[in-house]
C-alpha positions as CSV (number, residue, x, y, z in Angstrom):
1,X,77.0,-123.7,-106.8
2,X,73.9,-121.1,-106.3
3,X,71.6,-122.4,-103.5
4,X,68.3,-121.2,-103.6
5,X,66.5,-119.3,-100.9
6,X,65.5,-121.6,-97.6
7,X,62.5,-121.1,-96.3
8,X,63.0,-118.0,-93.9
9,X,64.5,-116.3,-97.3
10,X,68.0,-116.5,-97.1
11,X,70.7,-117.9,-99.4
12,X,71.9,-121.0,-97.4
13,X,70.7,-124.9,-96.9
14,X,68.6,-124.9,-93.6
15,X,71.4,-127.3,-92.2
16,X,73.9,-124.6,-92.9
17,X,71.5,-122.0,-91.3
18,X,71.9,-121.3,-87.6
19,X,68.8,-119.2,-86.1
20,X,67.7,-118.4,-82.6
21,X,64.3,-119.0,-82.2
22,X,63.1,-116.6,-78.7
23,X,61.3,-119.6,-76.5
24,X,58.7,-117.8,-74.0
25,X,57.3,-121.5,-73.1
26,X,54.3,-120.9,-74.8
27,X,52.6,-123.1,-77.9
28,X,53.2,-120.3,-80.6
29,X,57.1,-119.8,-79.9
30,X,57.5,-124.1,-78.9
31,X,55.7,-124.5,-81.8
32,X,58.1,-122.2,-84.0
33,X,60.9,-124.3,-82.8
34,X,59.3,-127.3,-83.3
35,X,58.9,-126.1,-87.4
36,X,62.7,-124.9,-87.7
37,X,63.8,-128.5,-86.1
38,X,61.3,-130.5,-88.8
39,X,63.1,-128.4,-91.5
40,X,66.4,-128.9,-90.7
41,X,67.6,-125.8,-89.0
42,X,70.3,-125.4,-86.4
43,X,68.7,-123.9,-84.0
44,X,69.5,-122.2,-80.1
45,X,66.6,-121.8,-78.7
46,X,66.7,-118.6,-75.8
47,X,64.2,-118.0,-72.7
48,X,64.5,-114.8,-71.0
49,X,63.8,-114.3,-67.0
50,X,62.3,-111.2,-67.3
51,X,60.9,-110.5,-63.8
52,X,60.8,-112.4,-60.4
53,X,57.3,-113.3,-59.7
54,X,55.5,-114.4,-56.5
55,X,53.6,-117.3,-56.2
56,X,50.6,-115.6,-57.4
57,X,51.9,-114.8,-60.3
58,X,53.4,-117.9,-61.6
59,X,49.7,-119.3,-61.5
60,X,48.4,-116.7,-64.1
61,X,47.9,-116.4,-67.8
62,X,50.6,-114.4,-67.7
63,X,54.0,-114.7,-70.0
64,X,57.5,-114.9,-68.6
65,X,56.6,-116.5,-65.4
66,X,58.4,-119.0,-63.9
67,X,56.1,-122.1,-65.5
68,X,56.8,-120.9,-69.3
69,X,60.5,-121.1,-68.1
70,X,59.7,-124.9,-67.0
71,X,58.0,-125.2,-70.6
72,X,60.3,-123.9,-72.8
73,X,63.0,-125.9,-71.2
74,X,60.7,-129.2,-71.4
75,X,59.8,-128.2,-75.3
76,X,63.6,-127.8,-76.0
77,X,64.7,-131.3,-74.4
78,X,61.7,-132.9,-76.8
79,X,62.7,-131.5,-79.7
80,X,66.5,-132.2,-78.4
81,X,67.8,-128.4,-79.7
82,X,69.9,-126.2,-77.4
83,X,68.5,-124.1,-74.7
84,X,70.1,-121.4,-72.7
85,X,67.7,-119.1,-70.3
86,X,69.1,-115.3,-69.9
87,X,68.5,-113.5,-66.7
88,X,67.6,-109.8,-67.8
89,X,65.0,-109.0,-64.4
90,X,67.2,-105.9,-64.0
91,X,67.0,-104.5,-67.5
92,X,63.3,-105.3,-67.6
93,X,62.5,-103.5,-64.6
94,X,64.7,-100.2,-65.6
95,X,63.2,-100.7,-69.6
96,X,60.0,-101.3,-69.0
97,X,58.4,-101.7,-65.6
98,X,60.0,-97.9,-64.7
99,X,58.8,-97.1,-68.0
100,X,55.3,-98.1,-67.5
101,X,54.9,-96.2,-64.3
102,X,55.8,-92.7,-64.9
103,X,53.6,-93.3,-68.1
104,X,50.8,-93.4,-65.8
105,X,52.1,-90.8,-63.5
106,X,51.7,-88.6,-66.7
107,X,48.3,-89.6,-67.3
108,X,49.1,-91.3,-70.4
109,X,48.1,-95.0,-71.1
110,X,51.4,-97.5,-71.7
111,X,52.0,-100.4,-73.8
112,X,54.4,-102.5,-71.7
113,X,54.5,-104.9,-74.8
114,X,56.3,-102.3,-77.0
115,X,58.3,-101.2,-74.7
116,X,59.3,-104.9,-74.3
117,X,60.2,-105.8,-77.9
118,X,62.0,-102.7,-78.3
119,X,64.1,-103.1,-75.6
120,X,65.3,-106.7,-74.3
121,X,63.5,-108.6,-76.7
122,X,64.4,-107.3,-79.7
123,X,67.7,-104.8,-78.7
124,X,69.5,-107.3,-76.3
125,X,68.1,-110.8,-77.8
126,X,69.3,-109.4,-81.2
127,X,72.6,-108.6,-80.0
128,X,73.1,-112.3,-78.3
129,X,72.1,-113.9,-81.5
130,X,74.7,-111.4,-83.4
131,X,77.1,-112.8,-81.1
132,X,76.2,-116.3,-81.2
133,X,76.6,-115.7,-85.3
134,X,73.1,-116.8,-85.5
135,X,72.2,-116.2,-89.5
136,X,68.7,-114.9,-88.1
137,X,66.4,-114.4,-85.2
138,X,63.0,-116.3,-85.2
139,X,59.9,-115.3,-82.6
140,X,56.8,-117.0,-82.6
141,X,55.0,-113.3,-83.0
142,X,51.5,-113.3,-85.5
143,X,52.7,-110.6,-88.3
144,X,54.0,-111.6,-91.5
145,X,57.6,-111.0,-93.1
146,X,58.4,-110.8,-96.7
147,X,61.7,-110.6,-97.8
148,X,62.6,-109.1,-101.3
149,X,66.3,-108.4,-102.9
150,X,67.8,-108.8,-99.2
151,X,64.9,-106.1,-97.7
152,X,62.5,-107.7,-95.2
153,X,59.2,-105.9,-94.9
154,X,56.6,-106.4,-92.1
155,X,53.0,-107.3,-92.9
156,X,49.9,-107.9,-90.5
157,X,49.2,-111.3,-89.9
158,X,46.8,-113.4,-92.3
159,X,44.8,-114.5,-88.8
160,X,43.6,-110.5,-88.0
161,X,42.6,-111.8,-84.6
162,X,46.5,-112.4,-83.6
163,X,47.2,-109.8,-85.6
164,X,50.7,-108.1,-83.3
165,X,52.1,-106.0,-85.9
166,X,51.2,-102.6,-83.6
167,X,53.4,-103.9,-80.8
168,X,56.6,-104.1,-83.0
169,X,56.3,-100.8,-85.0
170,X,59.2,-99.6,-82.7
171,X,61.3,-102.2,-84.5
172,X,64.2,-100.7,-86.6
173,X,65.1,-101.4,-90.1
174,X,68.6,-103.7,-89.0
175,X,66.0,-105.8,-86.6
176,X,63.8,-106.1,-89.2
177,X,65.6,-107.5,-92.0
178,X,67.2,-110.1,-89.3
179,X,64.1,-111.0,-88.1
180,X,61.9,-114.1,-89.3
181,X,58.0,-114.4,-88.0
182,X,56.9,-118.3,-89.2
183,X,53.4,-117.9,-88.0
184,X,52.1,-114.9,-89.9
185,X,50.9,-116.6,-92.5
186,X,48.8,-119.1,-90.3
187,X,45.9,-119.2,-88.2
188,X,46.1,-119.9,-84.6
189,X,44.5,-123.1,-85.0
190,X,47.1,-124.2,-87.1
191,X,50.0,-123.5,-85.0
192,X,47.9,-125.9,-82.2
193,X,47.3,-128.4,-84.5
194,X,51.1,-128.6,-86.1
195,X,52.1,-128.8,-82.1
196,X,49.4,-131.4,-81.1
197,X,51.6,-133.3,-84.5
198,X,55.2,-132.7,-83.2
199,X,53.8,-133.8,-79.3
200,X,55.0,-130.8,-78.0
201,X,53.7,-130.5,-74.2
202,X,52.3,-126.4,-74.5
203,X,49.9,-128.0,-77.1
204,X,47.0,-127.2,-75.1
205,X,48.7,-124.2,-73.0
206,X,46.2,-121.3,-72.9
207,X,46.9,-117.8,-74.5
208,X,49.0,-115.6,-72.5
209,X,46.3,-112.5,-71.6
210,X,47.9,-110.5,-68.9
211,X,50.8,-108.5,-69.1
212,X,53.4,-110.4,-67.8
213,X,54.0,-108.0,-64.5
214,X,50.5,-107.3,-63.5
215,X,48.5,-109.9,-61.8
216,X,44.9,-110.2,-63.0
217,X,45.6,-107.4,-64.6
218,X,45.5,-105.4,-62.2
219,X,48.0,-102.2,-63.3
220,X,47.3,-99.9,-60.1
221,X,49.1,-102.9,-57.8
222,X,52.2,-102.8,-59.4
223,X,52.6,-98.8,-59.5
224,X,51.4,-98.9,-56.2
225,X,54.0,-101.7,-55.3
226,X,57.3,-99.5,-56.2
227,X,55.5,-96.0,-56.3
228,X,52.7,-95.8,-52.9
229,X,53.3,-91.7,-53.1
230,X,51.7,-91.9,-56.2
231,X,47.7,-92.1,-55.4
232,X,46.9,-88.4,-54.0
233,X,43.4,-87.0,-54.2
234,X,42.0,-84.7,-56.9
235,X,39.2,-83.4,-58.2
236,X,36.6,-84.7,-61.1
237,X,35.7,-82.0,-63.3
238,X,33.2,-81.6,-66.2
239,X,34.5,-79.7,-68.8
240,X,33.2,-76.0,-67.7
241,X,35.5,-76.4,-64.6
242,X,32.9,-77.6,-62.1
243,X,33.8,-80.0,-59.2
244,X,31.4,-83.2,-59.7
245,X,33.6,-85.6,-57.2
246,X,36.9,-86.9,-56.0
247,X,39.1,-89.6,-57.2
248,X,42.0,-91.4,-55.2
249,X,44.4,-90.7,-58.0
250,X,45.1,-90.0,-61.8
251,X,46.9,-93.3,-62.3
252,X,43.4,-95.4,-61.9
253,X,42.0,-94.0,-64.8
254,X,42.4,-93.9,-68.9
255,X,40.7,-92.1,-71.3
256,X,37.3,-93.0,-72.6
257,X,37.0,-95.0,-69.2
258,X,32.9,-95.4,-67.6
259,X,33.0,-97.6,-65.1
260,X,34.9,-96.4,-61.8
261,X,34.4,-92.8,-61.7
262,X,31.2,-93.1,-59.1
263,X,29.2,-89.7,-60.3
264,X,25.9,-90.0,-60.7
265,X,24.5,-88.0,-63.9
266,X,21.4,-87.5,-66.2
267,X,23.3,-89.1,-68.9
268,X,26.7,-91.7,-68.5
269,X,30.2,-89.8,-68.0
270,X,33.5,-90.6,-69.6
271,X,37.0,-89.7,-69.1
272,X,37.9,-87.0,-71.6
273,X,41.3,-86.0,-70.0
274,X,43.5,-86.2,-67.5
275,X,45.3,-83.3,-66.1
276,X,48.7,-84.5,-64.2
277,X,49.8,-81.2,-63.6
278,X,46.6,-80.4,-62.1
279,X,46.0,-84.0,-60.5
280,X,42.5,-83.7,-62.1
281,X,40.3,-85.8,-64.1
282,X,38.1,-84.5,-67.2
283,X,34.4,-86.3,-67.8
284,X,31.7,-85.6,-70.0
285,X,29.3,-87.1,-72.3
286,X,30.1,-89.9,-75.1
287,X,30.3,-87.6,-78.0
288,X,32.9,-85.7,-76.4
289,X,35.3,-88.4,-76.8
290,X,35.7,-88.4,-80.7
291,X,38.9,-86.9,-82.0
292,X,40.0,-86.7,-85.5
293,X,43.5,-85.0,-85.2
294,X,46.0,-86.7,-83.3
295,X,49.9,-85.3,-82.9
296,X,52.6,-88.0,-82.3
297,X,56.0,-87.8,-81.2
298,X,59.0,-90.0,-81.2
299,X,58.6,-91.4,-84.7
300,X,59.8,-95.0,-86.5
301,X,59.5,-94.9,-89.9
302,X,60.6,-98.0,-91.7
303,X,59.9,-96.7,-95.2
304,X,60.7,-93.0,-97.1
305,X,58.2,-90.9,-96.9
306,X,57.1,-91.3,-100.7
307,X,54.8,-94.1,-98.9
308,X,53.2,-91.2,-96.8
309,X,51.8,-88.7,-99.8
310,X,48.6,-90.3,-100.0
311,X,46.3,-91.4,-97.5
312,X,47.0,-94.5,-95.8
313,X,45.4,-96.6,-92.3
314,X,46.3,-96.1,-88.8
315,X,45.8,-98.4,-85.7
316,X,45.4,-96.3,-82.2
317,X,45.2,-99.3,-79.9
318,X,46.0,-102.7,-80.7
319,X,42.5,-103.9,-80.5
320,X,41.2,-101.3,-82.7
321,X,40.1,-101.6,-86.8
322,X,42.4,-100.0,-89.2
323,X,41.1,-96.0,-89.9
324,X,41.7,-94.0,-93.2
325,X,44.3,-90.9,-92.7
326,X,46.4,-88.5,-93.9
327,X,49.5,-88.4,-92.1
328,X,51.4,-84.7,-92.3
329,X,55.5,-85.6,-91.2
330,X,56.7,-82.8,-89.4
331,X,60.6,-81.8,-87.8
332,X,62.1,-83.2,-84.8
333,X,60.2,-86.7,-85.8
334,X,57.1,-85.5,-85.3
335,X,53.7,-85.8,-87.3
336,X,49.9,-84.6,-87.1
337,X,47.4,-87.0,-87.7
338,X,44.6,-86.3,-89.8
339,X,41.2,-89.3,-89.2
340,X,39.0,-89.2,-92.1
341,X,36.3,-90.3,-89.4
342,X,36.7,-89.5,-85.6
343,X,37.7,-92.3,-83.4
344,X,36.9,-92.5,-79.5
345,X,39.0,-93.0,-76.5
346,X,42.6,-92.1,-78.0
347,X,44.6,-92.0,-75.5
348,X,48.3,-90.4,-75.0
349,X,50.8,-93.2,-74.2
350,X,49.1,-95.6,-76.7
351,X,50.8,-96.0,-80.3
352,X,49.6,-94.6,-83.5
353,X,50.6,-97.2,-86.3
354,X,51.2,-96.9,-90.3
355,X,50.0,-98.8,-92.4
356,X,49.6,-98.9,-96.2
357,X,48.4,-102.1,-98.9
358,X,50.4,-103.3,-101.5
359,X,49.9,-107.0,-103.1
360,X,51.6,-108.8,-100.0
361,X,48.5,-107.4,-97.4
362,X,48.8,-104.0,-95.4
363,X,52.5,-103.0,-94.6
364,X,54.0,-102.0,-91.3
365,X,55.5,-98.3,-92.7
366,X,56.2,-97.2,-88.8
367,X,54.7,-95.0,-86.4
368,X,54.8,-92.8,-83.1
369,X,53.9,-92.5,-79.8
370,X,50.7,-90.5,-78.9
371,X,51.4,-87.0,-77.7
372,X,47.7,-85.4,-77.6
């Protein structure tokens, strides 16, 4: 007898379908659960312990801390599903902490949250739900996933606000067609309202806003935390080479940055560089910060590169608009970057993302890491 497709597209009643849904104790991934249970899914829900936070940590709007453990757990017991927590502080630290600090040792600006989903999240969660013969894996992240003869393609999110399809362009083509994203065809009031409904108790929980290791967000703590050698003194320069000041190192400032620098000038000064080789910072003026070519490095593509022969949309921070470009693939997965309109403050370290729009909404097709 042929059974249709359930409702996270594949071929199998949702009582027969075993999924793990990743549980960070906050309302988008409780509420997640909460929609696979209603349907009829057999679900294990998973928590990881990503990092060992103080006390003032655990207080913040931060993910991961030892609270949203205490939630999830809660969240699972209501909704009476399985719930194991994995302790992965060590591979976090070496996959993504580590990661994060020589990124700003280089001068470059990070995204922790990439780094994140591409490694524990979606490398070693995906292997424990391979093991655990889950049929899929199910996160409460806001893109959108559409499925079509057995392929599953990534989409941004119908709520552009929650939008997190830049953070998991790292994601390869086996993770993708395992994963399932419920949400990306909601808004976030939605996913409150359909918790407030199920009684879940993260109904009210606010947003997540810092990244998870940085209290207050406050990024030079932590590198100064595991790397105090790293804040020496250099010299501000403009861009003819002359001395205007001092900073007390490269790793407390990122491109197109205003505030902080402490020069006093006829008009405001930006960061325009920064020199790790030469522990130096570059300012200047506001129109100096526009760049229209961008090369990238350490490519994903999740498409051929038909897709890339005419000009698609990029994203160069995850808060930015989608820009019109033409995107030149090069060897050694490599590509230039070609803005039809410059774009200020890009920043190496930062992701450059692919998109292109077909009658789904605008398609994930990959991207790279910023090189210059």
């Amino acid at each position: 007898m042929n059974t249709e497709l359930n409702s996270i597209g594949i071929k199998k009643k949702p009582s027969d379908t075993k999924v793990v849904v990743a549980m960070s104790g906050g309302v988008d991934s409780s509420t997640v659960a909460g929609i696979m249970k209603k349907e009829g899914y057999k679900i294990i829900g998973i928590t990881l312990k990503l990092y060992d936070d103080g006390k003032e940590v655990a207080a913040s709007k931060q993910c991961c801390s030892g609270q949203d453990i205490m939630d999830a757990k809660r969240v699972a017991h209501k909704l009476n599903i399985e719930h194991k927590i994995l302790y992965y502080q060590d591979k976090f630290k070496q996959g993504v902490i580590d990661n994060f600090i020589e990124s700003y040792l280089k001068g470059e600006t990070p995204i922790p949250c990439v780094q994140c989903n591409q490694t524990v999240k979606f490398k070693d969660l995906f292997e424990v739900s391979k093991d655990l013969n889950a049929d899929a894996l199910i996160t409460g992240h806001y893109v959108k996933s559409v499925t079509t003869s057995e392929t599953t393609n990534m989409y941004r999110a119908v709520d552009e606000n929650r939008d997190q399809s830049y953070f998991l362009f790292n994601t390869s083509r086996e993770q993708l067609n395992y994963l399932r994203f419920p949400l990306g065809g909601m808004l976030k009031k939605e996913t409150r309202e359909i918790a407030k409904k199920l009684d879940l108790n993260v109904a009210d929980k606010p947003d997540s806003q810092d990244i998870c290791f940085v209290p207050n967000g406050n990024y030079s703590s932590v590198i100064e935390k595991f790397r105090p050698d790293s804040f020496k003194k250099g010299n501000i320069k403009n861009f003819e080479g002359k001395i205007l000041g001092v900073h007390d190192g490269i790793v407390n400032f990122t491109i197109g940055q205003r505030r902080g620098i402490k020069i006093a000038d006829k008009e405001p000064l930006y960061v325009i560089k920064i020199d790790p080789d030469k522990n130096e910072i570059i300012v200047g003026p506001k129109d100096m910060l526009g760049k229209k070519i961008i090369s990238l490095k350490n490519l994903n593509l999740l498409t051929d590169k038909k897709d890339f022969q005419k000009n698609i949309f990029v994203k160069v921070r995850s808060t930015g608009k989608l820009l019109e470009a033409k995107i030149d693939l090069k060897e050694q997965n490599s590509a230039k970057v070609n803005l039809i309109v410059p774009e200020d403050g890009i920043s190496p370290g930062q992701a450059c993302v692919f998109y292109n729009k077909d009658q789904f909404g605008h398609k994930v097709l990959g991207g790279g890491w910023i090189k210059e």
